[in-house]
C-alpha positions in Angstrom: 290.3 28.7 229.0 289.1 30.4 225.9 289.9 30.1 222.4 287.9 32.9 221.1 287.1 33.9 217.3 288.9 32.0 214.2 291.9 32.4 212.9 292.8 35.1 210.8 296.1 35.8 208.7 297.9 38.2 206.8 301.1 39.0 205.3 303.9 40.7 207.0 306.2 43.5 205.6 308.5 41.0 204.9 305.9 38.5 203.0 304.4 41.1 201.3 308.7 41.6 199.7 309.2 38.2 199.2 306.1 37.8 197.4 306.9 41.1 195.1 310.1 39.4 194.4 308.7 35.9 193.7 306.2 37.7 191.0 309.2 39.5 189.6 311.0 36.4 189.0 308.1 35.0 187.4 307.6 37.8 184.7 311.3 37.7 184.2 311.0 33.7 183.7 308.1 34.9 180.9 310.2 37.6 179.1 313.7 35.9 179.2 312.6 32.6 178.8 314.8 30.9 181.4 313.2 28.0 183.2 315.5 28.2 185.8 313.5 31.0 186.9 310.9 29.6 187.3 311.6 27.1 189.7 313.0 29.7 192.1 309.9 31.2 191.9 308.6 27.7 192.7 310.7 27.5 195.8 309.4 31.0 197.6 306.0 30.5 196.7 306.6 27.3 198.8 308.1 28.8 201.6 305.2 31.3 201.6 302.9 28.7 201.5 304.5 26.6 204.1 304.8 29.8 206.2 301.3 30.6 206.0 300.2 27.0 207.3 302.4 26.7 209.8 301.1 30.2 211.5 297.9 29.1 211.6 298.3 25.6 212.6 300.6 27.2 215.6 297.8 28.5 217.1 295.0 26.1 216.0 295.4 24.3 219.4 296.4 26.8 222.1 294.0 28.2 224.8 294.7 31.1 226.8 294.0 32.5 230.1 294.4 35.2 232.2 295.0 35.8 235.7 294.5 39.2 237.8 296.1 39.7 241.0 294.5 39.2 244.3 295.5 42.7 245.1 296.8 46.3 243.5 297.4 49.3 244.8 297.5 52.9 242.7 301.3 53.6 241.9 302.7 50.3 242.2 303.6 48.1 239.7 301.2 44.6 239.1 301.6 41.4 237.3 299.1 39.6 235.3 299.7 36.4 234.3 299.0 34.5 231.0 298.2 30.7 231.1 298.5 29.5 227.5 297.3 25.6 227.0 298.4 23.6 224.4 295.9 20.5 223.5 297.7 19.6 220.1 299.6 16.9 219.5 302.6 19.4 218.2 304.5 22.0 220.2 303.6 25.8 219.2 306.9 28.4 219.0 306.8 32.0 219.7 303.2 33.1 220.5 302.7 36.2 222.0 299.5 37.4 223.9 298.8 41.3 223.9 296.4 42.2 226.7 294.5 45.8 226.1 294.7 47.9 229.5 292.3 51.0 230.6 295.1 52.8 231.7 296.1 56.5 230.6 299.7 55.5 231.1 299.7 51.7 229.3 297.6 50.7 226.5 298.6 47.4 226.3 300.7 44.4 228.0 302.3 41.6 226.2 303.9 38.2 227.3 306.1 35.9 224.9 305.7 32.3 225.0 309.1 30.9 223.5 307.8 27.5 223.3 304.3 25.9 224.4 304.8 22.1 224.6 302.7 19.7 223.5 299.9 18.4 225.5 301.2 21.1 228.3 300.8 24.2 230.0 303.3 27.5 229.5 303.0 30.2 231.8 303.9 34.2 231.7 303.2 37.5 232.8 303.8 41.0 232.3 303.9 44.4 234.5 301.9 47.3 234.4 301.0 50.1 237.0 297.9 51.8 237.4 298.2 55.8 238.3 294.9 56.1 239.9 292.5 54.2 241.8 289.1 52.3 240.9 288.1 49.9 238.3 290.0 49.0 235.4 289.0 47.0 232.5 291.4 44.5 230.9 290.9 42.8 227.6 290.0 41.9 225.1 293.0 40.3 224.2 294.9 38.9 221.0 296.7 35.5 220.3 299.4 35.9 217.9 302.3 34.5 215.9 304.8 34.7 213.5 306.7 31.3 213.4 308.1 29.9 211.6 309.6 32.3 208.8 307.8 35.8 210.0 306.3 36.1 206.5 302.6 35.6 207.7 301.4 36.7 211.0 298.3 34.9 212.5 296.1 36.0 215.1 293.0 35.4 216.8 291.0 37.8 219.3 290.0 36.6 222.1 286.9 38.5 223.9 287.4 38.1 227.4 287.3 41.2 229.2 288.2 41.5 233.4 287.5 43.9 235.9 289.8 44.8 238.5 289.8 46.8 241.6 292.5 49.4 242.4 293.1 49.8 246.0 294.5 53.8 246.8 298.2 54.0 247.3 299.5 53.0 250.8 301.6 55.1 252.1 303.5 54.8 255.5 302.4 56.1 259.2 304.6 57.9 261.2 306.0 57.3 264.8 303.5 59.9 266.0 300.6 58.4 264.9 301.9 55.4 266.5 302.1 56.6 269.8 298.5 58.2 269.8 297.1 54.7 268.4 299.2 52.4 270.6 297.7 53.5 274.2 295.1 51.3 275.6 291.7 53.2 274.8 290.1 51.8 277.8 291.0 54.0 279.9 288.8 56.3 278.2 286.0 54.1 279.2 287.4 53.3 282.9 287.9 49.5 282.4 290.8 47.5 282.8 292.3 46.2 279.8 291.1 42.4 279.4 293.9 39.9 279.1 292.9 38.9 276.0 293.1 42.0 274.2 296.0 42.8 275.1 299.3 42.2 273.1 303.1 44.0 273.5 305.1 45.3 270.5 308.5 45.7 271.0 309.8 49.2 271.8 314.1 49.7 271.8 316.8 48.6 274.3 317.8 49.1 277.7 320.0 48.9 280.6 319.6 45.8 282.9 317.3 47.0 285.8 317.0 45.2 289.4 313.7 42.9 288.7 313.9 42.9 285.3 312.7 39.4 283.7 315.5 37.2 283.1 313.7 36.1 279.5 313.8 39.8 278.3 317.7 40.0 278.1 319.1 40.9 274.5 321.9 38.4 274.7 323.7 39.9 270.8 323.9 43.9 272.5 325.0 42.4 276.4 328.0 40.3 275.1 328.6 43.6 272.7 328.6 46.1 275.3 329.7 43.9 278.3 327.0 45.0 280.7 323.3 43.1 280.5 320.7 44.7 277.7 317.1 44.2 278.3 314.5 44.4 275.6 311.8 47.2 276.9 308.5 46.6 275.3 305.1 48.8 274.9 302.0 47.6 275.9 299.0 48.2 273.1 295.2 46.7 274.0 293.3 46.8 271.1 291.1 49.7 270.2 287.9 50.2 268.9 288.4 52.6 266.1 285.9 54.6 264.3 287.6 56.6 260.9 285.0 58.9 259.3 286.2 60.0 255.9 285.1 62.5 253.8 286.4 63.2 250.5 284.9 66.4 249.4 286.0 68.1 246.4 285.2 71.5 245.5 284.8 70.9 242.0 283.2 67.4 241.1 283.9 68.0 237.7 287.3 67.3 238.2 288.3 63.9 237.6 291.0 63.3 239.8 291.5 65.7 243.2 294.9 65.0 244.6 293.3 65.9 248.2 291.0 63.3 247.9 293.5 61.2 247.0 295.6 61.9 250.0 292.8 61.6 252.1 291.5 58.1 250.4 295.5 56.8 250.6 296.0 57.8 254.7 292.7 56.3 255.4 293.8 53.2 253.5 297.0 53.0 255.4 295.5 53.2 258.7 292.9 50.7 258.5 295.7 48.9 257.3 297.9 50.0 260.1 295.3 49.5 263.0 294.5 45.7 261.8 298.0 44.2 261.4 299.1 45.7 265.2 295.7 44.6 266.8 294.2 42.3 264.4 295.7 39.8 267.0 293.8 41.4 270.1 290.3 41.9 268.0 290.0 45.3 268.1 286.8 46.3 266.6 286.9 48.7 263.0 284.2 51.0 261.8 285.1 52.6 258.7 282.5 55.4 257.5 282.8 57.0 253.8 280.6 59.9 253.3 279.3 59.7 249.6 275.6 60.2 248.1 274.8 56.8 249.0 277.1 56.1 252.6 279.3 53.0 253.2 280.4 51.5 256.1 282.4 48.9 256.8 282.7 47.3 260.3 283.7 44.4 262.3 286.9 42.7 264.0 290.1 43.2 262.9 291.1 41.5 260.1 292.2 41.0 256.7 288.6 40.2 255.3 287.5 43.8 257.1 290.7 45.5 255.6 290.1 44.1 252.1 286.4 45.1 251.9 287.3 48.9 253.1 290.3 49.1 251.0 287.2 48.2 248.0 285.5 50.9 249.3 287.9 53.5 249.1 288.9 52.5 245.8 285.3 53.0 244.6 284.9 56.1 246.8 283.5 59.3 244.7 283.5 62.7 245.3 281.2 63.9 248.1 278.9 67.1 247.8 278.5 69.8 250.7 276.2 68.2 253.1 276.2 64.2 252.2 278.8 63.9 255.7 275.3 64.2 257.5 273.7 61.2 255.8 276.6 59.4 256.6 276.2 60.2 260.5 272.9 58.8 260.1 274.4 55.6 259.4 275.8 55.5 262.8 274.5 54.1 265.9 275.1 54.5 269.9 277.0 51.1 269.5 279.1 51.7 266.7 280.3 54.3 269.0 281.0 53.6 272.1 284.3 53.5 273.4 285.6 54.1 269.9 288.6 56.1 268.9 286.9 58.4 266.2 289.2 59.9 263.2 287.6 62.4 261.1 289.7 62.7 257.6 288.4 65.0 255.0 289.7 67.9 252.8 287.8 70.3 254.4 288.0 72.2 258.0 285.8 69.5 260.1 284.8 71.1 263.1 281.2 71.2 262.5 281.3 67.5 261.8 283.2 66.7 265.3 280.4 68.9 267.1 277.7 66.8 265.5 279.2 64.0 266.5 279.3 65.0 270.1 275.8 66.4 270.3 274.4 63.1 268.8 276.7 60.4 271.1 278.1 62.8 274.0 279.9 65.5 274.4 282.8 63.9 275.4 283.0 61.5 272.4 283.2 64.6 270.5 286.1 66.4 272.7 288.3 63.2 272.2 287.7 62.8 268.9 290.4 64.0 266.3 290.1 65.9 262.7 292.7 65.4 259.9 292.3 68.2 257.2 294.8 67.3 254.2 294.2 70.3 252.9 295.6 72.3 255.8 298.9 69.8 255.9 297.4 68.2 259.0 298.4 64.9 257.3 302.0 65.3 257.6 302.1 64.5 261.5 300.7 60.9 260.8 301.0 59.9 257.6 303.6 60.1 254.1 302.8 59.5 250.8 305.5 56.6 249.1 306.9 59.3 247.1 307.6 61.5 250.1 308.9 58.1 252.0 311.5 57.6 249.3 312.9 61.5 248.9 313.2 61.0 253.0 315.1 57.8 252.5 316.8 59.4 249.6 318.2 62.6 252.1 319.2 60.2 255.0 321.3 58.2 252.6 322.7 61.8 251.4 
């Protein structure tokens, strides 16, 4: 919890009035010579007093502290939440926390605490989306209140400033990307597929057929339709996947490429993809980002791999003309072997799939596959959220 720098306190608009007016009565006590006066002048330089006071000891006893999201993604909204703890012996009214964002779109996010009880602890929260991926700062932030008349407002800064990472937008795979991923890659290497890597996901509905396993039956579509329904269901083995991005832009000048951002989002969503329909079978992930200094990310299946290449996508920067080669280098016959390779860029990458075969094997390069989203070649496997929602948005039409 942190309390941050002292108090500080200041007049509001509406002070600043009654305290004109207050001075005005007092002249006019002076110059006309009625007491009366002055004892209304007595009573609002009491209530400004009183008000003054009462801001400050509202906040003499509350700490504050803020906490960031396990995850966010560009274009969707976020909450952060606000703990505010109140040591004091007194409850504190109406204390608002404004949090300073590094966003182009929202400067700032504020949460209202109606009532922080003694000796307790209030919580809140308030929204805010990032447009673009990568680190954002947050903080410092500010403590403040007006209670109990709104003629003083006190405040206190607190300097506690958070990082947090931005994942790139997820977007949605299509059916067809589904059905290239979902065979069993080994028979590309001649073996069978071991029991324990294999899994079934179900597939659609149909007719009863001689044989059929008694377990399978849809029981809600046979007493619909009056004939028995079977559930049919495809069989996926985990795969070993290798996805190679590259997210050159032709102008590194540029702060934001919208290919690159494409490419960084349908990468995103298929690492994603690939670990929650095999993450159960341990299929093995290596994720390769071309970049002046290379990253890869490797290992089983699972949400600790997906989280550390979703990191690494959201720190991704633009790549130069020949830094895919450095990141080949970072690639071994094991890595390899019997993987799946994806090559995603925003460039034609032909000469990066015939390096690839000339360094592990021809064949490796013949079966692997190239997704430029500059050419569309996106559009087959993948949608953005905003083209999932103007699809949704026609069907319903």
């Amino acid at each position: 919890m942190t309390r941050g720098s002292r108090i500080r306190s200041a007049p509001t608009v509406e002070g600043w009035g009654l305290a004109f007016i207050a001075c005005c009565l007092l002249a006019s006590s002076f110059i006309q010579r009625v007491n009366l006066l002055v004892l209304v002048f007595g009573l609002l330089a009491a209530l400004l007093l009183v008000g003054w006071v009462q801001a400050r000891r509202n906040l003499s006893r509350i700490a504050v502290r803020r906490v960031l999201p396990q995850e966010t993604y560009a274009g969707a909204p976020f909450e952060v939440a606000i703990e505010a703890v109140n040591d004091g012996f007194r409850d504190a009214f109406a204390v608002s926390v404004v949090d300073e964002l590094d966003l182009p779109n929202q400067l700032y996010g504020e949460a209202l605490f109606a009532k922080a009880a003694k000796r307790s602890t209030a919580k809140a929260k308030y929204a805010a989306i990032s447009e673009r991926r990568g680190r954002v700062a947050i903080g410092p932030m500010t403590v403040g209140t007006r209670f109990p008349f709104g003629l003083f407002q006190a405040r206190r800064v607190l300097h506690s400033v958070d990082e947090m990472v931005v994942f790139p937008a997820l977007g949605e795979m299509t059916d067809s990307w589904r059905r290239l991923t979902g065979r069993a890659s080994d028979s590309s290497k001649n073996l069978r597929p071991s029991p324990e890597r294999v899994q079934e996901e179900f597939h659609g509905l149909r007719d009863y057929r001689e044989g059929d396993n008694l377990r399978h039956i849809h029981w809600l579509t046979t007493a619909r339709r009056g004939q028995p329904v079977v559930k049919e269901f495809e069989t996926l083995s985990a795969r070993d996947v290798l996805l190679f991005v590259d997210p050159f832009a032709p102008d590194p000048a540029v702060l934001v490429d919208p290919h690159v951002e494409t490419a960084l989002s349908l990468a995103a969503t298929a690492c994603v993809d690939f670990c929650r329909r095999f993450g159960s079978a341990s299929g093995r992930i290596v994720v390769v980002l071309a970049g002046q200094t290379p990253t890869v990310v490797q290992g089983q299946a699972s949400s600790r791999l997906v989280d550390a290449a979703l990191r690494a996508f959201a720190l991704a920067e633009f790549t130069f003309q020949d830094d895919w080669r450095t990141a080949l280098d970072k690639l071994g016959p094991n890595q390899v072997r019997g993987a799946q390779a994806w090559f995603i860029g925003t460039r034609p990458m032909d000469h990066m799939r015939r390096e690839y075969g000339m360094r592990f094997g021809f064949r490796f390069g013949v079966d692997a596959a190239t997704i430029d989203v500059t050419a569309d070649q996106h559009r087959a496997f993948f949608r953005r959220i905003d083209e999932s929602a103007s699809a949704s948005k026609e069907i319903k039409r």
